[in-house]
C-alpha positions as CSV (number, residue, x, y, z in Angstrom):
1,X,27.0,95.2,-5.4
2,X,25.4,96.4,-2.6
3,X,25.3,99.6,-4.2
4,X,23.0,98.6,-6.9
5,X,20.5,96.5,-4.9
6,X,18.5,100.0,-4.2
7,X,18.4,100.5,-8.0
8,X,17.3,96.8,-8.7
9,X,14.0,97.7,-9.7
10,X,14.3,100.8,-11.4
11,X,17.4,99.0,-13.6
12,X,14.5,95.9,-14.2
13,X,12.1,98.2,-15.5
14,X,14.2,99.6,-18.1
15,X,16.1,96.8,-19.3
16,X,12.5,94.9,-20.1
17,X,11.8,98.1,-21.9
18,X,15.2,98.7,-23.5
19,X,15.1,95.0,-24.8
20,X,11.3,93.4,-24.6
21,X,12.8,90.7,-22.5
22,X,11.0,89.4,-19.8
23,X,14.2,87.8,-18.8
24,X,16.1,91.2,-19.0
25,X,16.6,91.3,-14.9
26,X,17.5,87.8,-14.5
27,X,20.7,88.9,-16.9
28,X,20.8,91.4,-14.6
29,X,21.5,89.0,-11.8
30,X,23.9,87.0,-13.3
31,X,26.2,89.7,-13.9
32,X,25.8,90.9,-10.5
33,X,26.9,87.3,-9.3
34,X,29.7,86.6,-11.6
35,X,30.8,90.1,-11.0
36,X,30.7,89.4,-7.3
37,X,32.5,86.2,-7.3
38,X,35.1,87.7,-9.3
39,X,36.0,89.5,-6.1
40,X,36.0,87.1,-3.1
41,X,39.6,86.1,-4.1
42,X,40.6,89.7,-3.0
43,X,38.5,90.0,0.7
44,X,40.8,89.8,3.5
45,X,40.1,86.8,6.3
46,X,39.5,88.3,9.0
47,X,38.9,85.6,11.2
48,X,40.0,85.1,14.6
49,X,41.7,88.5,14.7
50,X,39.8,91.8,16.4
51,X,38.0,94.2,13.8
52,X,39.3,97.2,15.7
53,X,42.8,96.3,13.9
C-alpha cells in the first residue's frame, strides 16, 4: 500500500468531496488495512537466512 501513501491526501480530498463525509478518509484507511492484512499470509520469512539469497 505503499504505493498509495503519496496519494493519501489528494484521495482524502476527493472522497470528502465525492461523498460529503468527513469520515470519507478514515474508510479509506480501513480498506488499506484489511487490504494489507489480507496479504501477510503470503510474505516469505526471511529470518535468519542472508537477503543476498
Amino acid at each position: 500500500m505503499a504505493i498509495f501513501g503519496g496519494f493519501a491526501q489528494a484521495i482524502s480530498t476527493w472522497l470528502i468531496k465525492l461523498t460529503g463525509d468527513l469520515h470519507a478518509p478514515a474508510w479509506y484507511v480501513m480498506v488499506c488495512v484489511a487490504l494489507s492484512c489480507l496479504t501477510l499470509p503470503f510474505i516469505r520469512d526471511l529470518t535468519g537466512k542472508p537477503l543476498e539469497d
